[in-house]
Structures are given as C-alpha cells and as structure tokens.
C-alpha positions in Angstrom: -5.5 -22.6 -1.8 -2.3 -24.4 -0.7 1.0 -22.5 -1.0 4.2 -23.2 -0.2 6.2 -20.7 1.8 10.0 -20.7 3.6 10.1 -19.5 7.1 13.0 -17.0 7.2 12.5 -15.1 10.2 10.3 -15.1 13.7 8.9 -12.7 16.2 7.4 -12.1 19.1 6.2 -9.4 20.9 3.6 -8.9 23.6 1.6 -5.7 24.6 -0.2 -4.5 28.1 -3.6 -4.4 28.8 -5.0 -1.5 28.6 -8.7 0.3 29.3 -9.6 -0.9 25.5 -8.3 -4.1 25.2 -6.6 -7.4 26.7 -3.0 -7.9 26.9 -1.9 -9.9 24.3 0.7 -11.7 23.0 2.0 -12.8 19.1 4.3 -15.0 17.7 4.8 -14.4 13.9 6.4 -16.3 11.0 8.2 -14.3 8.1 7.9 -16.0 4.9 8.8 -16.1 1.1 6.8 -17.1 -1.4 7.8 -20.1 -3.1 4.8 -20.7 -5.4 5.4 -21.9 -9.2 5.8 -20.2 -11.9 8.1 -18.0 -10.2 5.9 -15.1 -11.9 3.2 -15.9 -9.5 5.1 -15.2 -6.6 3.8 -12.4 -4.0 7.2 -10.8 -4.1 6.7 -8.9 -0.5 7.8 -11.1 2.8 4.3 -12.4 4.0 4.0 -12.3 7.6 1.7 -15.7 9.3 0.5 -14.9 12.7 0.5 -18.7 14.9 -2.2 -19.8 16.7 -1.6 -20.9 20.3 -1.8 -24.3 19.1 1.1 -23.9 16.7 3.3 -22.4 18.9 4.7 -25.1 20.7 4.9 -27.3 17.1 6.7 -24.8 15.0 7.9 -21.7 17.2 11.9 -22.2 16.8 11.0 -25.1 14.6 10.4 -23.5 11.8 13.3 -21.5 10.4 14.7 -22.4 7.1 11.9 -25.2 6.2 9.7 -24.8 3.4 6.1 -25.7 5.3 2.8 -26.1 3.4 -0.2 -23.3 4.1 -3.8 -23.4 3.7 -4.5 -19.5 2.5 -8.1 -18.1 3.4 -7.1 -14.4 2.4 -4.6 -12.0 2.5 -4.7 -9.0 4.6 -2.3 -5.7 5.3 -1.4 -4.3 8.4 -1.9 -0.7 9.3 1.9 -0.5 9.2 1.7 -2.0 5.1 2.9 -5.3 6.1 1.0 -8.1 4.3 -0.3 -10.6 6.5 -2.1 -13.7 5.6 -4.9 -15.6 7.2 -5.1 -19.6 7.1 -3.4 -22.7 8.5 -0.2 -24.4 8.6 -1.0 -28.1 6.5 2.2 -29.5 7.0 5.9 -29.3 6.7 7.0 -30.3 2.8 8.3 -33.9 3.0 11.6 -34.8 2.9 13.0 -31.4 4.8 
C-alpha cells in the first residue's frame, strides 16, 4: 500500500555491544499520516526506521516534506510506539 506521510521529526541513537548482541545504531523518521479521507488517518505519530541506504538520501533531508511510503505492516514497540515496516518510494512531486 502507498501512503503518504510528513516527516516532522528525526532521531538517532546508538547502543553498545554487549554479550547478547551487536552494537547498533538507528536513525528514525517521525511522521504524520496524511492519507485521504482524513478519517482514515492513523492518528498516532508513526515512527519509520531508515535503512543504511537511506541515510545518506534523506537523514536531514527529510523534515517538513511530505515523502511517499511503500507499507508492508505496522508494528509496535515494546515502549507502545507504532512503528512501520516498508520503503521510502519517493518524495511527493513538486515539494
């Protein structure tokens, strides 16, 4: 499904390896919704984790465009956050 979504916020954080697991490293987009009808609107902020191949294309990029998103599923975090799973498609044209 495509959706359109603005970026409104970024971050970043990284984490120490540890005896479980890798160090790692994230760089999220926060988004809102911008799907039509308006009632059809997820009306939380939907976090969109970038790949390492995105980062360099839309990491402080990406703020206050409306970009295009193929969604594969939704997920929530263990803190409640909703986070979705998919691809950037494009930026909308004309922004």
């Amino acid at each position: 499904m495509l959706v359109k979504m603005m970026v409104t916020a970024q971050s970043h954080d990284t984490w120490p390896a540890t005896k479980d697991r890798e160090a790692g490293e994230f760089f999220n987009l926060h988004c809102i919704d911008l799907s039509q009808p308006p009632q059809a609107r997820m009306r939380d902020n939907v976090i969109y984790r970038l790949s390492k191949e995105e980062v360099p294309q839309y990491w402080d990029k990406a703020i206050d465009n409306v970009l295009e998103f193929e969604l594969h599923k939704t997920a929530v975090t263990k803190a409640g956050k909703t986070v979705f799973v998919g691809k950037i498609a494009g930026k909308e044209k004309g922004k």
